[in-house]
C-alpha positions as CSV (number, residue, x, y, z in Angstrom):
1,X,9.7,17.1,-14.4
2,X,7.2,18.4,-16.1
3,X,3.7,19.4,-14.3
4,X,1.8,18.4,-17.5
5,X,4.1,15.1,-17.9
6,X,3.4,14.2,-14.5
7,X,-0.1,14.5,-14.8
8,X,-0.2,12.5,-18.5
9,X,2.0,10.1,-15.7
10,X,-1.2,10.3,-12.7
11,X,-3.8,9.2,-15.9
12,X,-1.9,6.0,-16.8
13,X,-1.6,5.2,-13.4
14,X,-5.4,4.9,-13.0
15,X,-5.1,2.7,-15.6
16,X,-2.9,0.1,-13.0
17,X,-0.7,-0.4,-16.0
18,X,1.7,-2.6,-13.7
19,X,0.1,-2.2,-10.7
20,X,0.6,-4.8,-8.2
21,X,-1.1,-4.5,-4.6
22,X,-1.4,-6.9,-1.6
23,X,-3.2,-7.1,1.1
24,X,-2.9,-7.9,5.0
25,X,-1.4,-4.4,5.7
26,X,-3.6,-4.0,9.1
27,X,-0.8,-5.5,11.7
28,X,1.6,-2.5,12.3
29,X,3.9,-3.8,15.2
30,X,7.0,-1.0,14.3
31,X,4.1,1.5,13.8
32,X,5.4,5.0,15.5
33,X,4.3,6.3,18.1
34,X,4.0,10.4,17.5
35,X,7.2,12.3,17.9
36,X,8.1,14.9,20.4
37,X,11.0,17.3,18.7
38,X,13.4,19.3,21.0
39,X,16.1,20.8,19.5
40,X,18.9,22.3,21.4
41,X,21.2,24.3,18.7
42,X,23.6,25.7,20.9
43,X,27.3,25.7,20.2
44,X,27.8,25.2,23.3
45,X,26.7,21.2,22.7
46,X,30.0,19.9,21.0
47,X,31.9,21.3,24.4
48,X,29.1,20.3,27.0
49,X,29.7,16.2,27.1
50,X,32.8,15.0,29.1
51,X,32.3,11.4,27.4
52,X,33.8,10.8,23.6
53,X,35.1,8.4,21.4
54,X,37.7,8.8,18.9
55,X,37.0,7.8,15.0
56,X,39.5,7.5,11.8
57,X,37.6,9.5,9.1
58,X,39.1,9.6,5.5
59,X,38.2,12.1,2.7
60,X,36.7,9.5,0.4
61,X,34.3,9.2,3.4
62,X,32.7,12.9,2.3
63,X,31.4,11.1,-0.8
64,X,29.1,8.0,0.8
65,X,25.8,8.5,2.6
66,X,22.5,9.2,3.3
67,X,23.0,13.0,3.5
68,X,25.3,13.9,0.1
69,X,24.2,16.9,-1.7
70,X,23.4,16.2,-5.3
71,X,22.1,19.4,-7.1
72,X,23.0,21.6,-9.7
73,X,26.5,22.4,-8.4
74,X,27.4,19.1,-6.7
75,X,26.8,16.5,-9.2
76,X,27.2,12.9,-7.9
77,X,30.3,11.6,-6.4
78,X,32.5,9.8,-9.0
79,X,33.2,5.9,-8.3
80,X,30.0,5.5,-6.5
81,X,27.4,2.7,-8.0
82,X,24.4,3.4,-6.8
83,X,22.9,1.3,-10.1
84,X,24.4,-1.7,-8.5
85,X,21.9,-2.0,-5.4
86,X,18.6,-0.8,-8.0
87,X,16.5,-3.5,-9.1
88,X,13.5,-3.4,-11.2
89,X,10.4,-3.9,-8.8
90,X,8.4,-5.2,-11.2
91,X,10.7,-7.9,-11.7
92,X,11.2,-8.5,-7.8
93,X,7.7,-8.5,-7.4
94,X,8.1,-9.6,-3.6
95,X,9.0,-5.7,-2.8
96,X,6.0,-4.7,-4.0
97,X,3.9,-4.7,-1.1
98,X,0.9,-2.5,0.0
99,X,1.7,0.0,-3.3
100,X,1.4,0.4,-7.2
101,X,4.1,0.4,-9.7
102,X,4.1,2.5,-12.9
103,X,5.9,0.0,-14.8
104,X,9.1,-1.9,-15.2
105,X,11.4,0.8,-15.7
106,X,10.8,1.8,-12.2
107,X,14.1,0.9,-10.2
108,X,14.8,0.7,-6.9
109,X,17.4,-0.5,-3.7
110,X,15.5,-3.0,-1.4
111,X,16.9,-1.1,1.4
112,X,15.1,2.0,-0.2
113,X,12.0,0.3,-0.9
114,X,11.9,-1.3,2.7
115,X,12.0,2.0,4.2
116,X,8.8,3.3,2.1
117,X,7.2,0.3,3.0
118,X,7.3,0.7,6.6
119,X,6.6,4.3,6.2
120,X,3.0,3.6,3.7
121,X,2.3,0.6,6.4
122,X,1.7,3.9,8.5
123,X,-0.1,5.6,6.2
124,X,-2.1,2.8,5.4
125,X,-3.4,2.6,8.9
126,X,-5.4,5.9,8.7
127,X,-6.7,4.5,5.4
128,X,-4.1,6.2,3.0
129,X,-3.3,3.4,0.5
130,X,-2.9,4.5,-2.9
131,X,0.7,5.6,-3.5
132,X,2.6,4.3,-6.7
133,X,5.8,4.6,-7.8
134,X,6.6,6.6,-11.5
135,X,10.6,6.7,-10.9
136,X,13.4,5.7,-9.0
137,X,17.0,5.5,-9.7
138,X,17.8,6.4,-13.2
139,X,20.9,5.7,-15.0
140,X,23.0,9.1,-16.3
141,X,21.9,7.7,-20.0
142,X,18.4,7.9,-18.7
143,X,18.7,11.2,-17.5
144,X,20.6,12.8,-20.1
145,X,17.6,11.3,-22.4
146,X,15.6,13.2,-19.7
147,X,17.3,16.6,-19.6
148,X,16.8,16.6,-23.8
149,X,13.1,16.1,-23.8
150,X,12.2,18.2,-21.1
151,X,15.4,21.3,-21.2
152,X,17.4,22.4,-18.4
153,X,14.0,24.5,-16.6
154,X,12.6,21.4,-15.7
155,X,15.1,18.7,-15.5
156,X,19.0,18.6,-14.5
157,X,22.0,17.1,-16.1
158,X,22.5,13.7,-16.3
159,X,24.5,13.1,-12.8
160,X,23.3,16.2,-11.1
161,X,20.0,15.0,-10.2
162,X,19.0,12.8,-7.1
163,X,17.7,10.0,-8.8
164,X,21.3,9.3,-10.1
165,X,22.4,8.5,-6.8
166,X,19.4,6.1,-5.7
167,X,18.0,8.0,-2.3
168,X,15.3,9.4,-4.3
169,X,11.5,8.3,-5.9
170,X,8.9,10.2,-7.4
171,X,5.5,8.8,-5.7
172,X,1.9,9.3,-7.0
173,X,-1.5,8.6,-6.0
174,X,-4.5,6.3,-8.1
175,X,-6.7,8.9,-6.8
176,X,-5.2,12.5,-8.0
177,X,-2.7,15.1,-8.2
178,X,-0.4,14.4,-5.5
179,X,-1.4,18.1,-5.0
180,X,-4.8,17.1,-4.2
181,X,-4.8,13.3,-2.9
182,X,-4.3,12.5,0.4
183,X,-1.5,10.9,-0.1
184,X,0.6,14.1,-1.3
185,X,-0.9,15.3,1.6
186,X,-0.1,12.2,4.3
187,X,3.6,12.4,2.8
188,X,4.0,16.0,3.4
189,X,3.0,15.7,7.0
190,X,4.3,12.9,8.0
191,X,7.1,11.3,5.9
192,X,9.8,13.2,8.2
193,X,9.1,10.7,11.1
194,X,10.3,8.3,8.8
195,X,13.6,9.6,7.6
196,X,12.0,10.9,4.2
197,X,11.8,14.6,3.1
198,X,9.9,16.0,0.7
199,X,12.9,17.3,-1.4
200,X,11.5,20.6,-3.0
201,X,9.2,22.3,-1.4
202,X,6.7,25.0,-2.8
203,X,8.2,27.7,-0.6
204,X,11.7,26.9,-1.3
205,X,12.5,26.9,-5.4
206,X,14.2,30.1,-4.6
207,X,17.2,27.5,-2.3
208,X,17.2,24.6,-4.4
209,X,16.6,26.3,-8.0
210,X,13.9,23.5,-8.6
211,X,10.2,24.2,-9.1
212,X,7.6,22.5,-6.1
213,X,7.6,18.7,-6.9
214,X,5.3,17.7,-4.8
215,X,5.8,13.7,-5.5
216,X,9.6,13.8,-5.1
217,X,10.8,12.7,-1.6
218,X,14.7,12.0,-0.8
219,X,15.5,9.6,2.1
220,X,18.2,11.2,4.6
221,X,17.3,9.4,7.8
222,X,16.5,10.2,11.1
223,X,17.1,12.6,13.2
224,X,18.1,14.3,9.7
225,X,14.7,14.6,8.5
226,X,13.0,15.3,11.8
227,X,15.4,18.4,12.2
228,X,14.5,19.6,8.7
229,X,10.8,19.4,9.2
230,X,11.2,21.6,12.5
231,X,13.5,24.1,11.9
232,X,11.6,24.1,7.8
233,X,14.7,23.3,6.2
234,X,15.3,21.8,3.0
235,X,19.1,19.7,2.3
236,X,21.3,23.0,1.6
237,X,19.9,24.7,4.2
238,X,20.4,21.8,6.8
239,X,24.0,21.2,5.6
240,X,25.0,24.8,6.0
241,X,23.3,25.4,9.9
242,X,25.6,22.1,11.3
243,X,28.7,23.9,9.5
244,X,27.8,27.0,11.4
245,X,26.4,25.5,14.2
246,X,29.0,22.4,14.3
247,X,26.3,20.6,16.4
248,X,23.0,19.8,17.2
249,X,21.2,18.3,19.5
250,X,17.8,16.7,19.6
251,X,15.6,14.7,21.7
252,X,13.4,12.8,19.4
253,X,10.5,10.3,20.4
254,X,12.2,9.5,23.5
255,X,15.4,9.3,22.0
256,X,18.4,11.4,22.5
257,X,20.4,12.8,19.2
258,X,23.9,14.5,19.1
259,X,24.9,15.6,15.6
260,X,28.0,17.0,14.6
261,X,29.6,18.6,11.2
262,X,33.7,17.8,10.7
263,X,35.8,19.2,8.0
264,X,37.8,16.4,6.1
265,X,40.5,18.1,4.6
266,X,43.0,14.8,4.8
267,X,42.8,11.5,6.3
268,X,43.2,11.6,10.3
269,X,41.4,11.3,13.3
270,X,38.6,13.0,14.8
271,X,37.1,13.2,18.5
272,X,33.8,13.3,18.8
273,X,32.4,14.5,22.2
274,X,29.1,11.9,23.1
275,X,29.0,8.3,23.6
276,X,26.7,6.0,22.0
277,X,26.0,4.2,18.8
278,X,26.3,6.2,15.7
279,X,26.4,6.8,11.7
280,X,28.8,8.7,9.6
281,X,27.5,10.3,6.4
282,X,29.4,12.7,4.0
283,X,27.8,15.7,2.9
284,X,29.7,15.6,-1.1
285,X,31.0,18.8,-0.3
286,X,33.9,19.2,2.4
287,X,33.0,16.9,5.7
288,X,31.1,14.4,7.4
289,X,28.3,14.5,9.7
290,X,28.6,12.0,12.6
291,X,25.0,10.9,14.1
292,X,25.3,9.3,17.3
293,X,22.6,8.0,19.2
294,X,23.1,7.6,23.1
């Protein structure tokens, strides 16, 4: 997107065109307590546990989760729906809570939408409370529409860009820039410890072939994102370490993480080496990444 678009975008929203915002945002019993990141990358990890479980995987399993690639050479897995969970916030105005809304074109999942809120509920209790939303999930019509207007330097093709497949929202700030207001700057810092990332980074256009977009963050979950803020990763460059690496292993907030990489090449059965509960994401490439939690 645009810089000057966004900005045209950051002047209407002082406006509170559709702006919605309730209050009673002061009780934060899930608030987080600050993390402590170890990361043990060793290869060694996948051979060092004696417990495991074994798991059927499939190769349509490579094209559903939280951690799929969508970018200019992996465009989004055919027969998924993300359009199906977005809803228009403005016209399920109970989502809306504790944050603005550019209008009703803005759609989102309520699972999506759930995890911003707890992660603004933080914010909003070191007095950072101006976020709004200027997109969600767009429709490949939407973004082809996009990709016309704005040419291939600052936009993708329609069902190449993240917010064709739902995980992704551009948020703003009432207040500025999101260069300048604190909450580009809250985000940046601190939206990791809640499984968002702040998809491309100034320092990384050279990786992901998009210029610094400082309003758009991707979900991925945790430890995904935690691993990626301490290692200064963005998604391709995540991806690629746990095919090299084929695991890691993190201790996060008291919490102990194994993850591993699998190549899917047909449907069969994999052993993983840890016990405990876990999550199975594809990466829209070639495998799967199995998070478990012990």
């Amino acid at each position: 997107m645009k810089k000057w678009f966004f900005c045209i975008i950051v002047l209407l929203l002082l406006g509170y065109g559709f702006t919605k915002l309730k209050t009673g945002m002061t009780g934060l019993s899930d608030e987080l307590e600050p993390f402590a990141v170890s990361i043990d990358n060793s290869e060694e990890v996948s051979q060092s546990d004696r417990d495991e479980f074994t798991i059927k995987v499939t190769k349509e399993m490579i094209f559903h989760g939280d951690l799929l690639l969508v970018n200019k050479d992996h465009p989004v897995p055919e027969g998924l729906n993300p359009e199906s969970e977005a809803v228009s916030l403005v016209q399920n105005s109970e989502l809306i809570d504790g944050f603005g809304v550019l209008d009703n074109t803005v759609l989102l999942s309520p699972r999506l939408v759930d995890k911003f809120h707890t992660m603004i509920k933080a914010a909003a209790e070191e007095g950072v409370n101006h976020f709004l939303i200027s997109s969600g999930y767009r429709s490949e019509d939407k973004q082809d529409e996009l990709y016309r207007d704005m040419g291939s330097e600052y936009a993708l093709p329609a069902g190449y860009s993240e917010h064709n497949l739902g995980l992704s929202m551009d948020i703003g700030s009432s207040q500025a820039d999101m260069n300048q207001a604190p909450e580009g700057k809250w985000l940046k810092d601190n939206s990791w410890k809640y499984g968002f990332i702040l998809r491309y980074p100034e320092d990384k256009t050279a990786v992901t072939g998009i210029q610094f977009e400082p309003w758009h963050f991707r979900y991925v979950g945790l430890p995904h994102s935690a691993i990626m803020q301490e290692k200064s990763l963005v998604l391709e460059q995540y991806l690629d370490l746990l095919k090299q690496q084929k695991a890691v292993s993190i201790t996060l907030g008291g919490e102990n993480y194994k993850v591993f990489y699998f190549p899917v090449t047909k449907d069969n059965t994999i052993t993983v080496p840890a016990q405990g509960k876990y999550e199975i994401s594809g990466n829209n490439e070639d495998g799967v990444i199995i998070t478990v939690r012990e």
